[in-house]
C-alpha positions in Angstrom: 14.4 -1.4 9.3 11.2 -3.0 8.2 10.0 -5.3 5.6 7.6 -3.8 3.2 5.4 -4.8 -0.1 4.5 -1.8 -2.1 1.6 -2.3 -4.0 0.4 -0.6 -7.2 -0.1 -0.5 -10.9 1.9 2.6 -11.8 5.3 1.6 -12.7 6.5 5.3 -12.3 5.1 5.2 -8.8 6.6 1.9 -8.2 10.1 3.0 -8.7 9.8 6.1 -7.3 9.0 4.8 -4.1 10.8 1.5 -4.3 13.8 3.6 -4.9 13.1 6.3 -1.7 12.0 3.1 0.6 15.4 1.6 -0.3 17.4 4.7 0.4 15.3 5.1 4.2 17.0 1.3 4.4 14.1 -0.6 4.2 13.8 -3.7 2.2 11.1 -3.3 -0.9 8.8 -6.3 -2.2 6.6 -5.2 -5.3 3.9 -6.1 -6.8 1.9 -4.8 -10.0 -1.6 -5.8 -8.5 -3.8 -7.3 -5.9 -3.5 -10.5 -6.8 0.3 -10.6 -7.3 0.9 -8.7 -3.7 -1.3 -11.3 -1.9 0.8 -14.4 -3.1 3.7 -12.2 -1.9 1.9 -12.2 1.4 1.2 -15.8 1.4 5.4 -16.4 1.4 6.7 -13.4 3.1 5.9 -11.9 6.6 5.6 -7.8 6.0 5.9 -5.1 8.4 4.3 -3.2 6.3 2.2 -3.0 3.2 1.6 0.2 0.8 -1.0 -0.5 -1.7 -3.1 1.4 -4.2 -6.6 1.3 -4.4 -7.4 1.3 -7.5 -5.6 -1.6 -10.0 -6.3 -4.5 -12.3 -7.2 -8.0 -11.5 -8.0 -7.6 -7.4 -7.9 -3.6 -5.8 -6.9 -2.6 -3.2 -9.8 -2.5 -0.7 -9.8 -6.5 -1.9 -6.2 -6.7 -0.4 -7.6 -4.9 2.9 -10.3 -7.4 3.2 -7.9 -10.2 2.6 -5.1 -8.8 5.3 -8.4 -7.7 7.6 -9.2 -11.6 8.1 -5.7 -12.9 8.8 -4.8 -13.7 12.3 -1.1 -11.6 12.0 -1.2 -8.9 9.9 1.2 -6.1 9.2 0.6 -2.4 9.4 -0.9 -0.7 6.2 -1.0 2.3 4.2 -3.7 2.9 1.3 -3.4 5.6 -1.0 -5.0 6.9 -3.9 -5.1 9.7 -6.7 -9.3 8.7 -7.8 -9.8 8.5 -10.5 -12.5 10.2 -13.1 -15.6 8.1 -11.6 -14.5 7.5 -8.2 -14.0 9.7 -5.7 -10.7 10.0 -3.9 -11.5 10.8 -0.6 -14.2 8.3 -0.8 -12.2 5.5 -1.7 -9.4 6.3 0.9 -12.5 6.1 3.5 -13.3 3.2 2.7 -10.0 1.7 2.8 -10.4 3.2 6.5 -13.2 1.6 7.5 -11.9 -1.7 6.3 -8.4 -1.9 8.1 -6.0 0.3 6.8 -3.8 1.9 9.4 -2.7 5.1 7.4 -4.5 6.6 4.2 -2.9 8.9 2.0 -3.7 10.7 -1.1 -1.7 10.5 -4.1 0.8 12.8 -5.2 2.3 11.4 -2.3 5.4 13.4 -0.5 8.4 11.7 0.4 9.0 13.7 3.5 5.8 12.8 4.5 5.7 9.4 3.9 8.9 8.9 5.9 7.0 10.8 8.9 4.0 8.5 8.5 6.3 4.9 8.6 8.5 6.2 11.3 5.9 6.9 13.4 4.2 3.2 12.7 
């Protein structure tokens, strides 16, 4: 199964999908930020990365631009809930146009989820 860093400031989110990743067989990495998931990625080769857009100390669209310049880079799936001066959809676009394989707004579904990184 694959290697993946989940990425995001919600620890309800966290361990909600750290736990459903686990079950799929997957082995989870975490991280409560951009900056704390990019020192993960400095030590440890991902399949896959989940992230957030929108967190403390470095975002999410600064870990896309970070992945987008190095040489091997894993697959990548940014998602987002908005929030009350930032558009959603915009912000998932953007993630887009900067690398991300996959975008997905949040609440995210399980079943879909599971869809979207079998199919990577």
């Amino acid at each position: 199964m694959l290697r993946i860093l989940l990425i995001d400031d919600d620890t309800q989110i966290t361990g909600l999908l750290d736990n459903f990743l686990v079950r799929e067989g997957h082995t989870v990495f975490t991280a409560c930020n951009g900056k704390e998931g990019l020192k993960l990625v400095d030590t440890v080769t991902f399949d896959l990365v989940i992230t957030d857009i929108i967190m403390p100390e470095q975002d999410g669209l600064g870990v896309l631009m970070s992945l987008k310049n190095r040489p091997i880079r894993p697959k990548i799936i940014a998602m987002s809930g908005g929030s009350t001066s930032l558009d959603q959809e915009h912000l998932l676009d953007m993630a887009k146009l900067i690398i991300a394989d996959v975008v997905i707004n949040k609440p995210i579904q399980l079943s879909y989820l599971s869809v979207i990184i079998n199919g990577m």
